[in-house]
Every structure is written in C-alpha cells, then in structure tokens.
C-alpha positions in Angstrom: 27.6 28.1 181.0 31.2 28.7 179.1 30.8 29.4 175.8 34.3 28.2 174.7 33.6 24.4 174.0 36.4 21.6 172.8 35.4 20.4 169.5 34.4 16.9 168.6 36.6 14.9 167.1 35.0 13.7 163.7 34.0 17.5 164.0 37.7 18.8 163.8 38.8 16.4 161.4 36.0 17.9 158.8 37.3 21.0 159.3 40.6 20.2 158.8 40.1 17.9 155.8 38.7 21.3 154.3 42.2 22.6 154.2 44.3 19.5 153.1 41.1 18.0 150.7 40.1 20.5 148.3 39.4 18.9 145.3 39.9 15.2 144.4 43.5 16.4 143.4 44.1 17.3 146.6 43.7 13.3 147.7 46.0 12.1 144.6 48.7 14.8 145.9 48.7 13.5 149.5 48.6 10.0 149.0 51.8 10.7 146.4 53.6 12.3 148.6 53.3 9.1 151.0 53.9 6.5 148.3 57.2 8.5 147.2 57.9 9.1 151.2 57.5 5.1 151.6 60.8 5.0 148.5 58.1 3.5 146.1 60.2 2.9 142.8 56.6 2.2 140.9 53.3 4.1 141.6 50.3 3.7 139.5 47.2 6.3 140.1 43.5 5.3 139.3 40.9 7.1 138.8 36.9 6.9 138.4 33.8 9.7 138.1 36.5 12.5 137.9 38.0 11.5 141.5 35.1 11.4 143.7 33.9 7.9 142.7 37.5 6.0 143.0 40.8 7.5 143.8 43.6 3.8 143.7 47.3 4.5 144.8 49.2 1.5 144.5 53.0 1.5 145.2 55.7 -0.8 145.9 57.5 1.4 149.2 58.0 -0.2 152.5 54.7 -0.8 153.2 53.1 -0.8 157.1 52.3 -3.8 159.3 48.6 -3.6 161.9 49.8 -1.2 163.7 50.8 1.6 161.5 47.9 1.3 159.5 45.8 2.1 162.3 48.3 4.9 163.6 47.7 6.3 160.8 44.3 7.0 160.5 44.4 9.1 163.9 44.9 12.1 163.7 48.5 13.6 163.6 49.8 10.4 163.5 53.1 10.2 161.3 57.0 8.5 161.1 58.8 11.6 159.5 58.9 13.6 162.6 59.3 13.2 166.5 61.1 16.1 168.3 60.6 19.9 167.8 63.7 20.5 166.1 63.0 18.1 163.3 60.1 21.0 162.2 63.1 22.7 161.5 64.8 20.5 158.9 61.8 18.5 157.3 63.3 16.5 154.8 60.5 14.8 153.7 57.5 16.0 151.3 54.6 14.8 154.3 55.1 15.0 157.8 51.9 16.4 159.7 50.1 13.5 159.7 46.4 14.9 158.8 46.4 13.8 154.9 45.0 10.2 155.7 42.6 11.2 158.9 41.6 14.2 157.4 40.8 12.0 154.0 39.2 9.2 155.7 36.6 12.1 157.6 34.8 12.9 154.0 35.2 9.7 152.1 35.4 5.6 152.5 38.9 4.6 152.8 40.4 1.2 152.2 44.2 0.2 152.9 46.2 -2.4 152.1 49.4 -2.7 153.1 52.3 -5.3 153.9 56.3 -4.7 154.8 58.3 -6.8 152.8 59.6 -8.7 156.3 56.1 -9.6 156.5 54.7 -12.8 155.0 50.7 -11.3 155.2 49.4 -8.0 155.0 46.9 -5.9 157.0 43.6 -4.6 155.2 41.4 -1.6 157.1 38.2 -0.2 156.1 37.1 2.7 157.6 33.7 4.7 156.5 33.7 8.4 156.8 36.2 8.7 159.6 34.5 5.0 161.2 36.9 2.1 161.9 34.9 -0.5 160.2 37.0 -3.5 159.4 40.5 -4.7 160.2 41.9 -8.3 159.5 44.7 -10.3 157.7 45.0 -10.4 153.3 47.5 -11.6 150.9 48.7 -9.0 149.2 52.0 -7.6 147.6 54.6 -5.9 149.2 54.1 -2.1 149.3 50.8 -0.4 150.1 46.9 0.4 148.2 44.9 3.1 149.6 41.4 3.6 147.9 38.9 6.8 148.2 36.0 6.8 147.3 32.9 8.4 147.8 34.8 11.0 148.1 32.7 13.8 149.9 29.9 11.7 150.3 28.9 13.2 153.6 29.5 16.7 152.9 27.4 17.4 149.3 28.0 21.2 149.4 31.7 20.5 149.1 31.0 18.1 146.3 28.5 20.9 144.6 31.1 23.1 144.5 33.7 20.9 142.4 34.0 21.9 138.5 33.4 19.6 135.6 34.9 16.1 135.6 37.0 16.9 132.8 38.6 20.0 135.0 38.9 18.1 138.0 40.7 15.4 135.6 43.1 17.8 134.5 43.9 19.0 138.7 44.9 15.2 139.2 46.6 15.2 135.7 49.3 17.6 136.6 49.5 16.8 140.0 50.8 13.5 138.7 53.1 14.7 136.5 54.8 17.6 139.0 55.1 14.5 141.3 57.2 12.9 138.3 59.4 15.8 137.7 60.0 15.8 141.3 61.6 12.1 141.7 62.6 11.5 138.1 63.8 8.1 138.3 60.5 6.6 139.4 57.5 5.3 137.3 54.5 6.9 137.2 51.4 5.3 135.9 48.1 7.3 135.9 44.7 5.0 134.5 41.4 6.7 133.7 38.7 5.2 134.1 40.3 2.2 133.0 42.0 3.9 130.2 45.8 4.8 130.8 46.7 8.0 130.0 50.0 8.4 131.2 53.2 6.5 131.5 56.0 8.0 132.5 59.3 4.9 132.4 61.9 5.6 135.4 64.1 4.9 132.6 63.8 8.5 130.6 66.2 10.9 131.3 65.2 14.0 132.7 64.6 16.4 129.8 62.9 13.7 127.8 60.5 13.7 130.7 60.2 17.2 130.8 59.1 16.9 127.0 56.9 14.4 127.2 55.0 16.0 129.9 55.6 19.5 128.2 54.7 18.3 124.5 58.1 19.8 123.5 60.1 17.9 120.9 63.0 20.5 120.7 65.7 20.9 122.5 66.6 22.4 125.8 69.2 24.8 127.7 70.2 23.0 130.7 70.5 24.7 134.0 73.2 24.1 136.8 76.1 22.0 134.7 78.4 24.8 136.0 77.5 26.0 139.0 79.1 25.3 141.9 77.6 23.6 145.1 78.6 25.9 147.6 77.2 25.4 151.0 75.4 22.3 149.5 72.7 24.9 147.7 72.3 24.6 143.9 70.0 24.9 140.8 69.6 22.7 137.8 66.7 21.9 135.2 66.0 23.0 131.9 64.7 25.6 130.1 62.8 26.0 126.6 64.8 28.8 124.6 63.1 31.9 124.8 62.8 32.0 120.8 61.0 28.4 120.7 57.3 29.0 119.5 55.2 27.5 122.6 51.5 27.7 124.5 51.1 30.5 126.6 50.3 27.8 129.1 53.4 26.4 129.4 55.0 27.5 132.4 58.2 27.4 134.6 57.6 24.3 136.9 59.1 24.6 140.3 60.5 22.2 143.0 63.0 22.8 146.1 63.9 20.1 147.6 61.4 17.5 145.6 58.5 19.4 146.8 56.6 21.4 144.2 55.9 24.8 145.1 54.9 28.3 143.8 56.8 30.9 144.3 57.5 34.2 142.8 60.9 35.2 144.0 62.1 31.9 141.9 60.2 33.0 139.0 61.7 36.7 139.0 65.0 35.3 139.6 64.6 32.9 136.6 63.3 36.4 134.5 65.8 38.5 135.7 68.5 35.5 134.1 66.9 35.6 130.8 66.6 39.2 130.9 67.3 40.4 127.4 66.7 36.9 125.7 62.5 37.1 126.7 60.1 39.4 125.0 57.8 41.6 127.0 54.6 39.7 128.1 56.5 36.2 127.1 57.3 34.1 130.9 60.1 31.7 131.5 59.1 28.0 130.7 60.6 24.1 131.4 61.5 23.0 134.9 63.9 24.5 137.7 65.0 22.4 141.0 66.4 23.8 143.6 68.4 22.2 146.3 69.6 23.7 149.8 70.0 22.1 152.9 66.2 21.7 154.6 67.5 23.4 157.8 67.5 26.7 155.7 63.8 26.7 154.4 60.4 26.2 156.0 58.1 24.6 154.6 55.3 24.7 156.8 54.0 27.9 156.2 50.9 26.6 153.8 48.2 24.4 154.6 48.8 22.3 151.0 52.7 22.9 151.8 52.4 24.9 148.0 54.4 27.4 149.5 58.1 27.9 151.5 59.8 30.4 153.1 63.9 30.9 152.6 66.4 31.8 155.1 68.2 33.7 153.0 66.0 34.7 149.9 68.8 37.4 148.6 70.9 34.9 148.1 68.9 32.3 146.3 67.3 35.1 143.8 71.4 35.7 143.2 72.0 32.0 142.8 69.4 30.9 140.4 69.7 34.1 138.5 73.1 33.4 137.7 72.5 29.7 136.9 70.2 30.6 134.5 72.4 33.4 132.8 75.9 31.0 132.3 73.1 28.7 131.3 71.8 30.9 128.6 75.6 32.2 127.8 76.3 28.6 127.4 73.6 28.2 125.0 74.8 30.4 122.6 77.8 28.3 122.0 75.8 25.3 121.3 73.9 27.8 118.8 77.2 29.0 117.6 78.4 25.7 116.4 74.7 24.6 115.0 74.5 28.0 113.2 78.1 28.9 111.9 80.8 26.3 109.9 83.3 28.2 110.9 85.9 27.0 108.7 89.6 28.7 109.8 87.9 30.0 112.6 91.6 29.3 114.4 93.2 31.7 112.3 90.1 34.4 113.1 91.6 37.7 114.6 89.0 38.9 117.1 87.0 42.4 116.2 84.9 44.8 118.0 81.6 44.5 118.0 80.2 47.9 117.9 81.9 48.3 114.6 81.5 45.6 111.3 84.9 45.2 108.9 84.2 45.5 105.3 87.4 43.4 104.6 87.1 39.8 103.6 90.5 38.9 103.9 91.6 36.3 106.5 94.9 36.8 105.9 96.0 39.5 108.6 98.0 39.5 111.4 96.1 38.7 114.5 97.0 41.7 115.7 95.1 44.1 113.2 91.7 44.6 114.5 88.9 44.9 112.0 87.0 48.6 111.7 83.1 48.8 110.2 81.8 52.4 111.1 77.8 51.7 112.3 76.3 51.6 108.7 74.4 55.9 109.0 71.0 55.9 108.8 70.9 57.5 105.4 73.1 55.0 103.7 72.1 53.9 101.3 70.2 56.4 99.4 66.7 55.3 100.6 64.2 55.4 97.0 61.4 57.7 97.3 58.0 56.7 95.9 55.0 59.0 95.4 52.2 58.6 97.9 49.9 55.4 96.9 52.5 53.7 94.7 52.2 49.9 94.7 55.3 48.3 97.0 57.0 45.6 95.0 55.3 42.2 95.6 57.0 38.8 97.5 57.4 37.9 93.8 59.2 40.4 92.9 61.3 40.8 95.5 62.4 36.9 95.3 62.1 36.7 91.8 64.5 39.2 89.8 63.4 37.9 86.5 59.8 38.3 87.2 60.4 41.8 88.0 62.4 42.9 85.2 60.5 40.9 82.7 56.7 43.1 84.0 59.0 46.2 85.3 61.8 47.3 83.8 63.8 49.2 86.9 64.6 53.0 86.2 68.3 53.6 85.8 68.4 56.1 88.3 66.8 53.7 91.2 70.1 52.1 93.0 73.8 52.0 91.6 74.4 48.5 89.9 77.4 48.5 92.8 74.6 48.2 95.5 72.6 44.8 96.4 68.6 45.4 96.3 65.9 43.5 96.9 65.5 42.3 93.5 68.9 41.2 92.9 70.1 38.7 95.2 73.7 39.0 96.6 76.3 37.2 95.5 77.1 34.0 96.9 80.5 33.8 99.1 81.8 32.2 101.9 83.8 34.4 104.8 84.7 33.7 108.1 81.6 32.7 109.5 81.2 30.0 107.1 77.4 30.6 105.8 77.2 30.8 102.0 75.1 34.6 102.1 72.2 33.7 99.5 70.3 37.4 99.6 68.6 40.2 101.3 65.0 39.7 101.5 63.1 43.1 102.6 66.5 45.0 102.9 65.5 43.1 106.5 66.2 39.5 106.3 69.7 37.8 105.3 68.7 34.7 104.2 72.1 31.9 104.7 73.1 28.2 104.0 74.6 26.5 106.2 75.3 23.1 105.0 72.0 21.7 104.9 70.3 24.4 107.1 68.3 27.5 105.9 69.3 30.4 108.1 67.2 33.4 108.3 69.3 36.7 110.0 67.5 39.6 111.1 69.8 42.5 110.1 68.7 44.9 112.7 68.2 42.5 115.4 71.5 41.0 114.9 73.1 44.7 114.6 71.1 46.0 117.9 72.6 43.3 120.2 76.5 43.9 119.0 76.1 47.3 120.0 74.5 46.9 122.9 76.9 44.5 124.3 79.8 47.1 123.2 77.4 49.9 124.9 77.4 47.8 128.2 80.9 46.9 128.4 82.3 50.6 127.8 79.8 51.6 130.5 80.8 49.1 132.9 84.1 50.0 132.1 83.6 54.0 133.2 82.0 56.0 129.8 80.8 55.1 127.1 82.7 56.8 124.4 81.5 60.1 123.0 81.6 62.3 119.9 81.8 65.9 119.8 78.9 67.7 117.7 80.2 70.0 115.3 77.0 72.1 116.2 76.1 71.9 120.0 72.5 71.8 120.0 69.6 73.4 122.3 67.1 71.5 124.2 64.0 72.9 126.1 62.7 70.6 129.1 60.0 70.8 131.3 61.3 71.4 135.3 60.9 67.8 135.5 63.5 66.5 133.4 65.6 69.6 134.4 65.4 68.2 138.1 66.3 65.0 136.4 69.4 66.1 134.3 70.3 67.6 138.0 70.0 64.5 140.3 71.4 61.8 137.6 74.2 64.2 136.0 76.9 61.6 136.8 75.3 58.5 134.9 74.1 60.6 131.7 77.8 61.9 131.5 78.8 57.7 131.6 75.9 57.5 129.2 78.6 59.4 126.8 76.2 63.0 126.9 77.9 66.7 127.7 75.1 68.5 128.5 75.1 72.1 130.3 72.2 74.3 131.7 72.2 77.0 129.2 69.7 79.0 131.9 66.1 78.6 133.0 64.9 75.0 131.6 67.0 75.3 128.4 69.9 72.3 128.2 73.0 72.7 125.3 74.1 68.9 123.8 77.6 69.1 122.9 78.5 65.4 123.0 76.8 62.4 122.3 77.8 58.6 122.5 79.9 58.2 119.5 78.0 54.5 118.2 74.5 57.2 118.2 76.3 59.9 116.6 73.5 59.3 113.3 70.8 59.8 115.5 69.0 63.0 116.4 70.4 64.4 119.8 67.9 66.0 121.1 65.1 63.3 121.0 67.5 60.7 122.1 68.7 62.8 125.0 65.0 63.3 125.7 64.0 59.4 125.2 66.8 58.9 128.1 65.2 60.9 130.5 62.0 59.6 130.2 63.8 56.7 131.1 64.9 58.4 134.1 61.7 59.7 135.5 59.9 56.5 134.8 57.6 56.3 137.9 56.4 52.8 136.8 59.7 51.5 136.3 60.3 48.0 138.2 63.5 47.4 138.1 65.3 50.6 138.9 69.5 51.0 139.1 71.1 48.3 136.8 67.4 47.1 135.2 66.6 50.6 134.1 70.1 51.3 133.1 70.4 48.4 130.4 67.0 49.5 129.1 68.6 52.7 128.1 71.5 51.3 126.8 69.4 48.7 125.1 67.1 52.1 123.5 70.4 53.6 122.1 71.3 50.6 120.5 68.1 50.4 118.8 68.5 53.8 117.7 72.0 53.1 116.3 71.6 49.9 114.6 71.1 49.3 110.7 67.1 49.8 110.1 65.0 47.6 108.5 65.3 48.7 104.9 68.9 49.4 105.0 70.3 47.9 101.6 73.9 46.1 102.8 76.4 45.4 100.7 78.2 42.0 100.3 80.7 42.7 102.5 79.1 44.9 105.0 76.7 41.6 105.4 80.0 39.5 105.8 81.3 41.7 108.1 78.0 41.7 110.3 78.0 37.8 110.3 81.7 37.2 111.7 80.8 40.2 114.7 78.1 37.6 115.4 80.6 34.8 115.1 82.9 36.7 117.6 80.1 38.1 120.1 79.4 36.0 123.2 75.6 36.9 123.2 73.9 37.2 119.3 71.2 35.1 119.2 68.6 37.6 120.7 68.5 41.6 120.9 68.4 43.5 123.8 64.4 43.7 123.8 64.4 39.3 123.3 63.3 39.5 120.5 65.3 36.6 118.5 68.0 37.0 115.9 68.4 33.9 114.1 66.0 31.4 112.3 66.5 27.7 110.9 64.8 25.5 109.1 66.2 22.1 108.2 66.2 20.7 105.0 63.6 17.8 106.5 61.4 20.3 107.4 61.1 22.4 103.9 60.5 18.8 102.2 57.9 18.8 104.6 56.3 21.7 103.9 56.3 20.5 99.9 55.2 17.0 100.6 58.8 16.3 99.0 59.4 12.1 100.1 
C-alpha cells in the first residue's frame, strides 16, 4: 500500500488556515485587505470575546453577486490574479485566495454581500468549512462578513491565544496600519459595542499619524523633494529625533499600501538620521514607499509581512537620502522657529570651526569672521579643596542670594568674565536671541520673542566643528598644526600594524606620524581645530577606532565616528565660563551652519519652551 496519500480537503484547509489564521488579528487583517481591495471608502470593524466570539467587517466596496460569494469560499478562489505573470506584478494587498476558505475551515462564517447593479443581495452561511445556507436578503450595497466561533473546532489553537486584552491590542494595530496604508478612507473599529477608534477620511495624513501615534507635536516630512525617478519614491513623516516619546513607538512601514517588516528599510531610515539619533534611541512615525510592483515580490511570506526587492541597494540609497534632505530641511524650519534673525540679509557668512568675538554687523561681506576654538584651560578653571560644598541651583540663578549668604573671594574670576552667579548681559546680535545667562557654565539660556531657548554650549560647539572636520576631509586633509615639541608614542604591534595599513587616511585625519623604530610612533602634527588636546591619547582614541572589530558600519560610518570623537575633544567643555561675545559669536555660527540642532553623537542642541507652557507649569491663567 503507498504511503504517500492526497489529503482531504477540509484536512488541507486546516492546515492552511494555520498559516494565514493565527490569532483573531490574523482574521481582521485578511478580511481588511479585501474590503480595501473591493475600493471600500468606509469600513467599520466589530469585535466580541477578544475576536473569537464575533469578528463584523462591514464595507461599502463593490460588493459580490451568488456566484462570487460561493467562489470564494473554495479554496484559491480569487479576482486579483489569472495568468502566471500577474504573480509578478501583484498590485493588490490579497491575491491567493486562501484568507476566506482557510477562515471559514476553523470558524462560522456569514456573508453578505450585494453589487451596487444589483437590486438584492446574496447571504451564505457556512459552518466550519460546511456550506450551510444560501438564499436572497436586502441588504446595502458593499459586503458583511462575520466570524465567529472562531477556532471552535480546533480548542488547542484557541488554548494557545493570550489574554483578551492582548489579543485586543493585535486587532488594534492591525486596524490602524490598515489606516495608514489607505489614508483617505474611514476606519471605524467597535468593541464590544464600545467604539474605540474613529479614524475620518477627512484628516490629513500626519494628523492621522498623531492620532494613532498619541503625538501632538510636530513632524519632519519625508519625500517633498525627492524626485520620482523610475516611478520609485519615499514619503511620510518622522517624529524629530529630540522629541521625548515611548520606547514603543516605532517606524511604521508600508510599500506599496502593504504593511511590512523589514530591516533593510529601517537601517536605511537609521543610516538618514545618522548623527541626529542617540545610541539605543530607533527611528519613529511612518515611511511609504512606492516602486513599480513588477520590481518587488511579495509573496515570499505566508502573512505577506514580508517582500523581497529587485534592487535593495538602490532602495537603502533612496530612502536614506529622503530621509537626510528631510532632516536638512528640518533644520530650516527650526532655524526660523529658533532664531529672529533680524538683518540677517546683511549677515556676511563665517566658518564654523571658528566663533568671531566681533559684534559688529557692519563689515564688508567680504571679511570673514575669526573665533580661535575657545582652549580647554580658558578660562582659569577655580579650584576647590576636596569635599567643598558646589554652589546650589539657588545660587547659581540667584546672584543676590549668593552674595547676601557668601560673599565671593576677590581672587575667584575677573569682574571682566561672566560666572554662574552673574548673569550675562542682555544683547541682541545677529542671531536675534536676547542672551539672558549661563547656567552651569553649560547651558545658554535665550529669549526669543516669547520662547525660552535653552543652548547647550558644548553640544552646539561639537556639531560646528564637526561639520568643518567633515568638509575639510572630504575636501582632501583636514588641516593640521605643527607641534612645537613632536611627541613619542608606544603602541602595542596591533595598532603599529594599524598606523601601517590606514597610513593614508590618518594623514587626511590631519596626523604626521613616523615609526621612530620597533613599536615606538613620533606625533609631529595634529589637526589644527584639536591642537588643545593631548596628542598622544587622541592619536590613540583614533586607532582604537581603527581596529574596532565590532564596528558595523565600517568605511564612511567609522570614519565620521572619528571625526565626530575629535570634535568632542575640541569643543568648549561643560564648565567653560563664555564671555558675552564669545556666546554671540557661538549663536550666529549656529545661525550660519546648515546642520546645529543636534551633535554628532544625536544628542540634541536646542531646547524651547513656550510661554503657554511655563504658565502651565505655574498654574498661571
């Protein structure tokens, strides 16, 4: 007797609803997909007993007469594909045919359904994969399919489903990826009995994305700029990588209305924001992506959760660099939110990797401004003996306070130097922010108009020389600065072999070094912005760099980490006391940069608060 034996048909369709039906979600996502298929401009979802009692889809689409309905429940039955090459351009989000047969083997289905030609409409009941009923109803154009008892004959699958308010949460975001997808569609989602969710075809995009999100502030938006070459492109939105959000909030992803998951998208999105995210911190808002359907499969996962690209190299390129003009883009909008900018016509353009102490803007265009990187030991840092009390906040904010309990010595800090305890005075430069103080030797605290702004000194400082760093090294070197004393380095054979195989890019770096013999290196050159810093442990924090054996992102990625470390290095220190102008100077460099609002590492630069929101804060009316 053979022991190879054809399946029975119920049989296969219980298999195969084990792959499409794996939770009650798994129903709400199929029977979506159908509705918004059909060109439903309205589809309301209810649900009972966490899915398994009662899953409703009702839509208004194009609705089936008899004979599809009954088409339907067989098994690969389906409109949306007939040859072999359509498999290779699916354009629609079902097209297998095994959602509502492989639904109908584990559950009690009911449809309704009638075309809008059609005066009646067609009602079938089947029970657990049994044709029970078929007959005539009035009824509404479009089409109601109803599940329930879902996994009624199969109680091991239903064992194994979580709580009813995790499987609640499944169908939850299933609904609302399928309203991201199609946008201008409403989306109506009632449990049991109690409507939870109503998402108005009327809202634009991004106010959909924040309803769904529970974001109220504003986004960066993705794709205004890019071109559609080839009929691919990107668009969506993006929270701003400084915006304080859940950890759960994620990047939502769609190509071609479909929701997938996919990590090249994600990396691509990462490697756009690179230098605006913090470590450990993950993209977040909503990214579509659009390419002709001949250039990605989608059949490659039973739940159709993932694709597979043609070309994925060129996708990673293209959303990456929609997401960086995006983000380049951005910091215009912050630029004109942050700064007043009040003869900014007249502005004559500086360098960033140096800040002018002049506060003139009287001079010829032509005359480029010139702040040295303020040296690590300027100003005289105080010394305090070991277990001396550090000034309080109210002493720091409050120079009355502070003089009034403690008088100051006279040999603390020249009366020509700002301190903590003495706010700056107030003036208005370039930039247009009225500079109110130092808080911390850290924090430049700003008006603008009615906007606090909050400035992080070394933040701010950090990305202005990094940008410079980056440009000159792009450019060929970056410029270096002969030691007056060459000094000597020992390394281990390790980073010998790597001042040997990378010799070109750490001269680019802006470092002479020569093998002095054995493992012992001579530094007679270092980038001139670092020229404060310690050679030897800076040449040594580069190579470490270098022989990285973890790094992920060698070549360019690696590169700008080291360039990102010596502007870190180079830039004014928390605690680092600025004088008036030095802080005007560093405020119109950020005016001028094109990227300022986060340093190298992501961490953010600027902070506002609204008058509004302080009132708040005081439970001012």
């Amino acid at each position: 007797m053979s022991k190879v034996r054809i399946l029975p048909e119920h049989l296969a369709n219980r298999i195969a609803a084990g792959e499409v039906v794996e939770r009650p979600a798994s129903v709400v996502k199929e029977l979506l997909e159908n509705s918004l298929d059909a060109g439903a401009d309205r589809i309301e979802i209810e649900v009972e007993g966490g899915g398994t009692r009662l899953i409703r889809i009702i839509d208004n689409g194009e609705g089936m007469d008899e004979d599809d309905i009954l088409l339907c429940l067989e098994r690969h039955g389906t409109s949306k594909i007939h040859e072999d090459q359509d498999l290779d351009a699916i354009s629609t989000l079902g097209f297998r045919g095994e959602a509502i047969p492989s639904i109908g083997s584990v559950a009690k289905l009911v449809i309704t359904s009638r075309p809008q030609n059609r005066d009646l409409g067609t009602r079938v009941i089947a029970n657990f994969g049994k044709l029970i009923k078929v007959h005539e109803t009035g009824c509404r154009y479009g089409t109601v399919i109803e599940v329930s008892n879902l996994f009624g004959n199969t109680p091991a699958r239903r064992k194994f489903l979580r709580t009813i308010r995790t499987e609640l949460g499944h169908i939850d975001e299933v609904v609302k990826n399928a309203s991201l997808s199609a946008p201008e569609i409403t989306f109506v989602l009632r449990i049991d009995g109690k409507e939870t969710l109503h998402l108005d075809g009327g809202l634009s995009p991004d106010r959909r994305l924040g309803a769904i999100m529970r974001y109220r502030g504003a986004f960066i938006e993705i794709g205004t700029s890019i071109s559609k070459k080839d009929h691919v492109w990107a668009d969506g939105f993006l929270i701003p990588p400084e915006a304080q959000i859940a950890m759960s909030m994620g990047l939502r992803l769609f190509v071609n209305g479909r929701v997938v998951k996919d990590r090249m998208i994600i990396h691509a999105v990462a490697e756009g924001m690179r230098g605006f995210l913090m470590k450990g911190r993950n993209p977040a808002g909503l990214l579509h992506l659009h390419l002709p359907a001949d250039q990605v499969d989608v059949n490659v996962h039973p739940a159709k959760y993932e694709v597979r690209f043609k070309s994925s190299h060129d996708i990673h390129d293209l959303i990456r660099r929609a997401v960086s003009q995006a983000l380049h883009q951005y910091q215009g909008t912050l630029r004109n939110d942050v700064f007043l900018r009040p003869e900014i016509s007249e502005r004559p353009s500086a360098p960033i990797d140096r800040i002018s102490t002049s506060s003139s803007t009287s001079e010829p265009r032509q005359e480029k401004r010139t702040f040295h990187p303020l040296p690590l030991d300027y100003p005289p840092r105080e010394t305090t003996d070991f277990g001396q009390t550090p000034p309080s906040v109210a002493e720091e904010v409050f120079p009355a306070f502070n003089q009034a309990r403690k008088p100051t010595p006279p040999q603390r800090i020249p009366e020509s130097k700002p301190t903590a305890d003495r706010p700056l005075e107030k003036t208005v430069k370039q930039h247009g922010l009225e500079v109110i103080g130092q808080f911390r030797n850290l924090y430049i605290f700003c008006r603008s108009g009615e906007t606090l702004v909050v400035i992080d000194q070394h933040a701010a400082h950090e990305r202005l020389l990094f940008e410079k760093l980056k440009r000159q090294f792009l450019n060929g070197k970056i410029a270096a600065q002969n030691l007056l004393f060459t000094q000597t380095v020992e390394l281990s054979r390790f980073e010998s072999r790597l001042v040997e195989k990378n010799s070109e890019e750490i001269e680019r770096l802006g470092f002479t070094v020569k093998e002095f013999g054995g493992n012992t290196h001579i530094i007679s050159a270092v980038p001139a912005i670092t020229g404060q810093c310690d050679p030897g442990l800076l040449f040594k924090d580069i190579l470490e760099r270098f022989g990285s054996e973890s790094e992920k992102n060698p070549g360019a990625g690696r590169l700008e980490d080291i360039l990102a470390d010596m502007a870190c290095k180079a830039a004014v220190r928390s605690g680092d006391q600025l004088a008036p102008e030095e802080i005007d100077a560093l405020l119109n460099q950020m005016l001028e940069a094109d990227l300022f609002s986060h340093c190298p590492h992501g961490r953010p630069v600027i902070k506002t608060f609204q008058a509004d929101e302080i009132k708040k804060w005081f439970s001012r009316p």
